[in-house]
C-alpha positions in Angstrom: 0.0 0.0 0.0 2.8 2.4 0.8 4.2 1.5 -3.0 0.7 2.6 -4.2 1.0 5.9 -2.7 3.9 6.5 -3.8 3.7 6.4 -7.0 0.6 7.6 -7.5 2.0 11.2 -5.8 4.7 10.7 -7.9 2.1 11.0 -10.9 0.3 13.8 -9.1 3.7 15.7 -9.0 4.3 15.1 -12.3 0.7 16.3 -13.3 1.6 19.4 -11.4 4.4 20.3 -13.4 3.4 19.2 -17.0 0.5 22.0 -16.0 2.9 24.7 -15.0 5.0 23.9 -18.1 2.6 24.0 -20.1 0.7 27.3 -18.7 4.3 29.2 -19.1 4.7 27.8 -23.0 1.2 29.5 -23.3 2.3 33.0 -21.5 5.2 32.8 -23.9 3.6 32.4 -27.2 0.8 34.9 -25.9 3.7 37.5 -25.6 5.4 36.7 -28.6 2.2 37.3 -30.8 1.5 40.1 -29.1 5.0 41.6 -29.2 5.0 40.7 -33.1 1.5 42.9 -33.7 3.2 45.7 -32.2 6.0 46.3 -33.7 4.2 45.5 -37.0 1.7 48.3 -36.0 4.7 51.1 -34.8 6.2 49.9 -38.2 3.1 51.0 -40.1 2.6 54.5 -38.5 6.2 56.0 -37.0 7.1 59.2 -39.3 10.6 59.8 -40.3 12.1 62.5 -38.6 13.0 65.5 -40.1 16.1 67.2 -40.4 16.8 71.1 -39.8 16.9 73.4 -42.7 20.8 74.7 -42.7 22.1 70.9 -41.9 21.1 70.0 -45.3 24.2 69.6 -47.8 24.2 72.3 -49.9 21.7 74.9 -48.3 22.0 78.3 -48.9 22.7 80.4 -45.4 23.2 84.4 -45.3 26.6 84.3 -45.4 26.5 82.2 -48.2 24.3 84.1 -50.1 26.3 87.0 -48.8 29.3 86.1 -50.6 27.7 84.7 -53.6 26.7 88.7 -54.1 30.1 89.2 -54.7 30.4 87.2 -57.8 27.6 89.2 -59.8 28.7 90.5 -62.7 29.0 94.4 -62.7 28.2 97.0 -65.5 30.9 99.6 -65.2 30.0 103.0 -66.8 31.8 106.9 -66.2 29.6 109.8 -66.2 30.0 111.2 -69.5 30.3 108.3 -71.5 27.4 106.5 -72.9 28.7 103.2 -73.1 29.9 100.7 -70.6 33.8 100.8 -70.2 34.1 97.4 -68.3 32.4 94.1 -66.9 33.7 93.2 -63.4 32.4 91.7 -59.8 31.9 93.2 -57.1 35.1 91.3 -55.7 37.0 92.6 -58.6 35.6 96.2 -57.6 37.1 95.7 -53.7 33.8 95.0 -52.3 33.6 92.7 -49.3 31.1 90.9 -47.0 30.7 92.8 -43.8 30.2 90.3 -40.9 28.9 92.9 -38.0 26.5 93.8 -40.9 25.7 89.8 -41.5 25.0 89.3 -37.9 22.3 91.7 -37.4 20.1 89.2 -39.6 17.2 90.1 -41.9 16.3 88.5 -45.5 18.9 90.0 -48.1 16.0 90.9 -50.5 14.4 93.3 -47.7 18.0 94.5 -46.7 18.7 95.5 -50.7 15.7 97.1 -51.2 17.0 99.6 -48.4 20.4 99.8 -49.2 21.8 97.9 -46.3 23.0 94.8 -48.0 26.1 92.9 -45.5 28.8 94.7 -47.8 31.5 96.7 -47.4 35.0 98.2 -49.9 38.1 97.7 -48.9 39.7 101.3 -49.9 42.8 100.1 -50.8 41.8 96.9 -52.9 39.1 99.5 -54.6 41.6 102.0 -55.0 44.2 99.8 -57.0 41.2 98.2 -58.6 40.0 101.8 -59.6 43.3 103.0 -60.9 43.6 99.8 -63.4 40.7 101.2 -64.9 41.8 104.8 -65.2 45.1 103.6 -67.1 43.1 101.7 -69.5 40.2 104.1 -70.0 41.2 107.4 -69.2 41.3 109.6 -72.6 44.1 112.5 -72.7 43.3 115.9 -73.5 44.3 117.1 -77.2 45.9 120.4 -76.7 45.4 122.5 -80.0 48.5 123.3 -82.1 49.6 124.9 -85.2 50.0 122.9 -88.4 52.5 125.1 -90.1 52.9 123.1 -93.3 49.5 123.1 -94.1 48.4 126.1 -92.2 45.6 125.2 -90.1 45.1 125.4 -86.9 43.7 122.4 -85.1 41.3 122.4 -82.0 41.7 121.3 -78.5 39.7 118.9 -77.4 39.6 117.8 -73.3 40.1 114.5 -72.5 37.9 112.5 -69.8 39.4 110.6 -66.8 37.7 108.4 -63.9 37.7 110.3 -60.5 39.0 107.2 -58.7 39.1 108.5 -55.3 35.4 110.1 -56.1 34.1 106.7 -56.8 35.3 104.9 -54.1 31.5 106.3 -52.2 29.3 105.1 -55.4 31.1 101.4 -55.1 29.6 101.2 -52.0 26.3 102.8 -52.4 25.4 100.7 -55.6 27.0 96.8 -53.7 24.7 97.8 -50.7 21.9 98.3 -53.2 22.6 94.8 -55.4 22.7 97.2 -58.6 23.5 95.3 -61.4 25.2 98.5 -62.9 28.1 101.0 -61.0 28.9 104.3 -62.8 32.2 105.9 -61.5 32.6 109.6 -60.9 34.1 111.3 -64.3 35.8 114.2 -64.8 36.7 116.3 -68.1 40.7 116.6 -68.3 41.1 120.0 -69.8 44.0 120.4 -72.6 47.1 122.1 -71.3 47.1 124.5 -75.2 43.8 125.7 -75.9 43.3 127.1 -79.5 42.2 130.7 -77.5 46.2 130.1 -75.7 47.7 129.9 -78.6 47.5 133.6 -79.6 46.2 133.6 -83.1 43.2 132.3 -85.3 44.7 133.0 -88.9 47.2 131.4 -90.7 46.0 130.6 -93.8 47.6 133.7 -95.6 51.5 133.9 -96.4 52.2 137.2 -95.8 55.7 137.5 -96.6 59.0 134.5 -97.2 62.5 134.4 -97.8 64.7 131.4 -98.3 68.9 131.2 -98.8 70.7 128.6 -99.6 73.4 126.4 -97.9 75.7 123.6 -99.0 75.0 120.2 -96.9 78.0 119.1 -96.7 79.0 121.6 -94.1 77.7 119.5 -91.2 78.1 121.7 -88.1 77.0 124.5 -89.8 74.2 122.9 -91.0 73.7 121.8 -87.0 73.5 125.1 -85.8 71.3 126.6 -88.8 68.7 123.9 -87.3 69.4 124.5 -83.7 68.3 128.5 -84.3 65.7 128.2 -86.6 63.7 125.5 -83.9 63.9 127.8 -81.3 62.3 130.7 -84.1 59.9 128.3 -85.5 55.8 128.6 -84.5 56.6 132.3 -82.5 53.3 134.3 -82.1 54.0 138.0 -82.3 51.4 139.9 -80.8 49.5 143.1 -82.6 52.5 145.9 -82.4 54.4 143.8 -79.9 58.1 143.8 -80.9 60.4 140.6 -80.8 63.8 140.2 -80.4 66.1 137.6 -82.0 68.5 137.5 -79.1 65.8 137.0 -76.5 64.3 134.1 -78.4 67.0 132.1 -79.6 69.2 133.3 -76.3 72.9 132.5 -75.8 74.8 130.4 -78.5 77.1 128.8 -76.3 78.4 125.3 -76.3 76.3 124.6 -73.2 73.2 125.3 -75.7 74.8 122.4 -78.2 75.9 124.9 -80.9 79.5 123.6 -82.9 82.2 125.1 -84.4 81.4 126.6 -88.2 82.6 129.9 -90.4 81.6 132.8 -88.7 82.7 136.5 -90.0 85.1 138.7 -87.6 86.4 142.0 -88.2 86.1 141.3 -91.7 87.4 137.8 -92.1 86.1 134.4 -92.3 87.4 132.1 -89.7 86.2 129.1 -87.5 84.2 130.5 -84.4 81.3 128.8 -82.2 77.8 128.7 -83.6 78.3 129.7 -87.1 75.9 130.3 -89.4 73.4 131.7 -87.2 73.8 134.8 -89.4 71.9 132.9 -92.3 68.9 131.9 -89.6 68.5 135.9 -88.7 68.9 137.3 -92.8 66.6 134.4 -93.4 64.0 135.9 -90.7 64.8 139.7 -91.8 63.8 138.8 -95.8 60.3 137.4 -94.7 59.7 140.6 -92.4 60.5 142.5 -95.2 58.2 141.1 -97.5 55.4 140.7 -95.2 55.5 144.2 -94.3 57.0 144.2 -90.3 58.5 147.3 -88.6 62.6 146.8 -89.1 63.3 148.6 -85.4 67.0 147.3 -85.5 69.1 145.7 -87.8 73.1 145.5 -88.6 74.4 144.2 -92.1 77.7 142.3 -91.7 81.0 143.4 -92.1 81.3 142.1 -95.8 78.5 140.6 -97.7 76.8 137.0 -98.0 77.1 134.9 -100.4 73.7 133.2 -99.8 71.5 137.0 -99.7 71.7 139.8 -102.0 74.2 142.9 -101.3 72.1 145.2 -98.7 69.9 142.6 -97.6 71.4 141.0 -94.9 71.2 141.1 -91.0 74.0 140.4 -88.8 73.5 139.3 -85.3 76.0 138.6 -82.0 75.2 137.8 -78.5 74.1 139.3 -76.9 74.4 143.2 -78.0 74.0 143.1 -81.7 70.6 141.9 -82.5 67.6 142.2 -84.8 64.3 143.4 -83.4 61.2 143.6 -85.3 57.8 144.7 -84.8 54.0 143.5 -85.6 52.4 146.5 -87.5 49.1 145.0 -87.6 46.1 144.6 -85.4 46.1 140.9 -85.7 48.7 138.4 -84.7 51.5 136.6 -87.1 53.4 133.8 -86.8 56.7 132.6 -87.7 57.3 129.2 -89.7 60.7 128.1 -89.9 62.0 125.5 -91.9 65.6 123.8 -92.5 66.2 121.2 -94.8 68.0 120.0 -98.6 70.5 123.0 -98.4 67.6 125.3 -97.8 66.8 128.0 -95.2 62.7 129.0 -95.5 60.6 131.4 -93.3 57.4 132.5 -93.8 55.5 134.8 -91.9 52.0 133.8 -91.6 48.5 135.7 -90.7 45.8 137.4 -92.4 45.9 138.8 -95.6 48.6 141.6 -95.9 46.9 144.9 -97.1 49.5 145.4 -99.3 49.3 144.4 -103.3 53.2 144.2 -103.3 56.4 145.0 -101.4 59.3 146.3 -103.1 63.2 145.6 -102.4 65.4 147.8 -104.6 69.2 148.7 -103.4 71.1 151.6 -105.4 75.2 151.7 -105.2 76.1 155.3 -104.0 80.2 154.4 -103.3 82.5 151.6 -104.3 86.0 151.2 -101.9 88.7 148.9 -103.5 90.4 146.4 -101.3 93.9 145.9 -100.6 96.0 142.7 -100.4 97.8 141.7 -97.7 101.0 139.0 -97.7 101.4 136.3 -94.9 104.6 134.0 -94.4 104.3 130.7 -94.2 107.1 128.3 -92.8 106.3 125.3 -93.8 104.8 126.0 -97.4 107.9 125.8 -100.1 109.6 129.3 -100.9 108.5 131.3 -103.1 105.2 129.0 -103.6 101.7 131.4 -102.6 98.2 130.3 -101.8 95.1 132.7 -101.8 93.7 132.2 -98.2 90.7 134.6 -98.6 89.7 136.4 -101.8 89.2 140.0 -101.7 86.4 141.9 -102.0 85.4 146.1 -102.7 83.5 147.7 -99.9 80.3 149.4 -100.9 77.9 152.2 -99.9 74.4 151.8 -100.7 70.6 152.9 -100.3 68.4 150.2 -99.6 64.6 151.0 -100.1 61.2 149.3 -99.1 58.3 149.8 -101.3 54.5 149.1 -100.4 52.6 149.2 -103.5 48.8 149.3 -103.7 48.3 148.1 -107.5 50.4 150.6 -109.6 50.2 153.1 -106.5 53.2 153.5 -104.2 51.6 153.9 -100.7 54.7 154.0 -98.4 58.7 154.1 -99.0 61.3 153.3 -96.7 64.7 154.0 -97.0 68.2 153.0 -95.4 72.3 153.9 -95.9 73.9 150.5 -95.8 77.6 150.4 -95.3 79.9 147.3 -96.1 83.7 147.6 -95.5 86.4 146.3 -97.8 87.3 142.7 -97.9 90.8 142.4 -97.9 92.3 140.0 -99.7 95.6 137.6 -97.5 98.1 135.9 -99.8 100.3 132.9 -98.0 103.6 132.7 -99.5 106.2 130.0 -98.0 109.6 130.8 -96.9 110.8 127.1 -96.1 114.0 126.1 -98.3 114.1 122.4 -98.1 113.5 121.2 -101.5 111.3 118.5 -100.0 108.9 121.1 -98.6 105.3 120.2 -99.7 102.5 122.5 -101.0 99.4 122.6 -98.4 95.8 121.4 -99.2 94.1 124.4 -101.6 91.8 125.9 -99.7 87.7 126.6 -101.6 87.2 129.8 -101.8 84.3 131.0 -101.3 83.5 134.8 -101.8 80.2 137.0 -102.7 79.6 138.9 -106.1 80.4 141.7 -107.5 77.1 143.4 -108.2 76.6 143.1 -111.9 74.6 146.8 -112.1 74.5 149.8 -109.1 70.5 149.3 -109.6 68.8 146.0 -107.8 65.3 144.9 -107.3 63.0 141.9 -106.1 59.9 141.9 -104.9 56.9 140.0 -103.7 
C-alpha cells in the first residue's frame, strides 16, 4: 500500500508540473504574438524624422548668399560716357562681406531694397582696382596746335578721366543696393594749349618768305642753322608787340649744343662757335620785309653774303648786336621756320597783308677797293703762294622798301647800308728744303660783285 502511494504522488507531482510547463509555453507564445503585432503596428505608423533646414548639404545660409553677391557681374559705366567701359564683380571692384553687418540678420532681398546689403570696400583693394581702370580708359586731353605746313590750326579737345578717389562712395552705395550697374565719378581733363592760348586764329595767308641757300655738306653749320631756326619756329608776335632775336633764340654757347662753323670777324672768315646763325636771322629779316614788319634794329655784316643779296642781310651777336622787329598789324602773325636739302625757308603767316606788293630795290652810291695783304708761311715751299681769302670792294648803298597798292606806291622806306672792304691775304712760303710740300688748296668761297648799281626783287 505504501508502494501505491507512492507512486501515485509521484504522478500527481508530475501532473503538477506538466501544467505549470505547459501554462508558461502558453504565457510565452501569448507575448510573442502580441510583441510581433506591435511592432508591426509602430512599423506602419512612426514618421521619419526631419532634419533642420541649414544641416542640409548644400543649403543656402546668409553668409553664403552674402558672398555669392560678390560674384555678380557688374556693368561699369563713367559719367560722360554713354557706353559701358568694363564688366567686373563686385570682388574685382574691392567689395567685401561685412560680418557685423551679417550678424544683425534680416532677409537680403528686404535689406537690398534699403540699401543695407552685408557689404563693405576695402579702400585700398578698390583703389588699385579703380586706378587699373583709369590707365586703361582714361582719354588724354588734345591740346590744340599749329599745323605750319598746311596752315591750319587744329582744336583742342579735353580728355575725360575716372575720379578714382570720387568713386570709391558710389562702389559702396550701388553693392549695398545689389545694382547690377556701377557708374564711376568722371571728370573732363582740360588740354594744357587751348586754341584761344595759342594767340592767333589766322594762318592761312602767307604774308611774306624768304629762303637762302646752304651747302649740306657743311655739317656743323648745318647743325647750328637747325638748332636756331627751332627755337624761331611757331613764335606768335602779338598786334604791335616787338620781338627780339636775341631773346628768343638766347645765348649760342656750347652749353646750348651749338659747334664750331665759319663765322665773319672784323672782316674775315674764320672758325668760331655757332656759325651760321647769321643765315637763320637774314633768313627771318627777308620774310619781315616782305610781309610788311617794322625793321626797329638791324646790322648788315661786315662784308657781304654769299647766300643774300648785297644790302639785304642782318648780322647778329650775342648778346648786343641783335635784330628786333615789330607787328604792325592789329592781328597776330606767326613765324614758320623750316631747314632742310640745303635750304633755309621762313614765312611769316596771318591774315591777308593789305598790301598788293612790297618792293626791295638797293642803289650803289660808293665803291671802296680792297687791298691785299702778304702772310709768311714756314712750312709752305719758298717762293710758292696760296690765296687764303679772296678780296672783296667795300660798298655804300641805299636800300629801299616799297609798299605798292596796285600801280600806287603807298609807303617808302629808305636805309644807308655800309659794307667795308674785304681784304684779300696771300700765304707765300719761306721754307728752303727742296722737300717742302704744297698745303691742301683751300675753296674759296666769296660774294659777287654786283653786276649793275641798280637791284630789285619783290613780292
Amino acid at each position: 500500500m505504501s508502494g501505491t502511494r507512492v507512486h501515485q504522488r509521484g504522478a500527481v507531482l508530475f501532473g503538477v508540473a506538466g501544467g505549470m510547463f505547459a501554462a508558461s509555453a502558453g504565457l510565452a507564445a501569448t507575448y510573442y504574438v502580441l510583441a510581433t503585432r506591435s511592432e508591426a503596428k509602430a512599423a506602419t505608423t512612426a514618421k521619419p524624422a526631419v532634419a533642420e533646414p541649414d544641416r542640409l548639404a548644400g543649403a543656402a545660409t546668409p553668409a553664403s548668399e552674402a558672398e555669392a553677391l560678390l560674384t555678380k557681374p557688374v556693368g561699369v559705366q563713367v559719367s560722360g560716357i554713354p557706353y559701358p567701359i568694363a564688366k567686373l564683380t563686385w570682388r574685382d571692384l574691392g567689395v567685401e562681406v561685412d560680418p557685423d553687418e551679417l550678424a544683425r540678420g534680416g532677409a537680403l532681398a528686404d535689406r537690398a531694397a534699403k540699401g543695407a546689403l552685408p557689404l563693405r570696400v576695402d579702400r585700398d583693394k578698390a583703389t588699385k582696382a579703380l586706378l587699373a581702370l583709369k590707365a586703361r580708359c582714361d582719354k588724354a586731353p588734345i591740346d590744340a596746335y599749329l599745323d605750319l605746313e598746311d596752315r591750319i590750326i587744329h582744336d583742342d579737345a579735353p580728355g575725360q578721366g575716372i575720379d578714382a578717389w570720387g568713386s570709391l562712395g558710389r562702389i559702396e552705395a550701388a553693392a549695398r543696393q545689389g545694382a547690377p550697374t556701377l557708374e564711376l565719378v568722371g571728370v573732363a581733363v582740360p588740354a594744357a594749349v587751348t586754341k584761344q592760348g595759342l594767340g592767333i586764329t589766322e594762318i592761312s595767308n602767307v604774308m611774306g618768305h624768304y629762303m637762302t641757300r646752304f651747302p649740306v655738306t657743311d655739317r656743323d653749320r648745318n647743325f647750328n642753322l637747325k638748332l636756331a631756326a627751332s627755337k624761331i619756329n611757331g613764335t606768335v608776335i602779338a598786334p604791335h608787340e616787338e620781338w627780339s632775336f636775341n631773346k628768343q633764340v638766347g645765348e649760342r654757347s656750347e652749353k646750348e649744343g651749338y659747334k664750331i662753323a665759319h663765322v665773319i670777324t672784323a672782316g674775315e672768315m674764320v672758325d668760331g662757335l655757332a656759325g651760321g646763325t647769321c643765315q637763320i636771322s637774314t633768313t627771318v629779316f627777308g620774310a619781315a620785309f616782305f610781309a610788311g614788319l617794322d625793321i626797329v634794329k638791324t646790322t648788315n655784316h661786315s662784308r657781304p653774303s654769299v647766300y643774300t643779296p648785297l644790302g639785304f642781310d642782318a648780322t647778329v651777336v650775342w648778346p648786343d648786336t641783335d635784330l628786333v622787329l615789330k607787328n604792325p598789324y592789329d592781328f597776330p602773325i606767326v613765324l614758320h621756320y623750316r631747314v632742310a636739302n640745303g635750304e633755309a625757308l621762313v614765312e611769316v603767316l596771318g591774315d591777308k597783308r593789305p598790301f598788293d606788293k612790297v618792293e626791295f630795290t638797293r642803289k650803289v652810291l660808293e665803291e671802296t677797293p680792297y687791298s691785299t695783304e702778304e702772310r709768311l708761311d714756314e712750312e709752305m715751299p719758298d717762293g710758292q703762294t696760296m690765296l687764303d681769302q679772296a678780296g672783296f670792294n667795300g660798298y655804300k648803298l641805299t636800300r629801299f622798301r616799297r609798299f605798292w597798292q596796285g600801280k600806287k606806291m603807298v609807303r617808302e622806306q629808305k636805309w644807308t647800308v655800309n659794307y667795308k672792304p674785304v681784304t684779300e691775304y696771300v700765304r707765300r712760303g719761306t721754307n728752303k728744303d727742296p722737300d717742302a710740300k704744297m698745303p691742301p688748296v683751300k675753296e674759296i668761297h666769296g660774294p659777287k660783285a654786283p653786276s649793275s648799281e641798280e637791284f630789285t626783287m619783290f613780292q
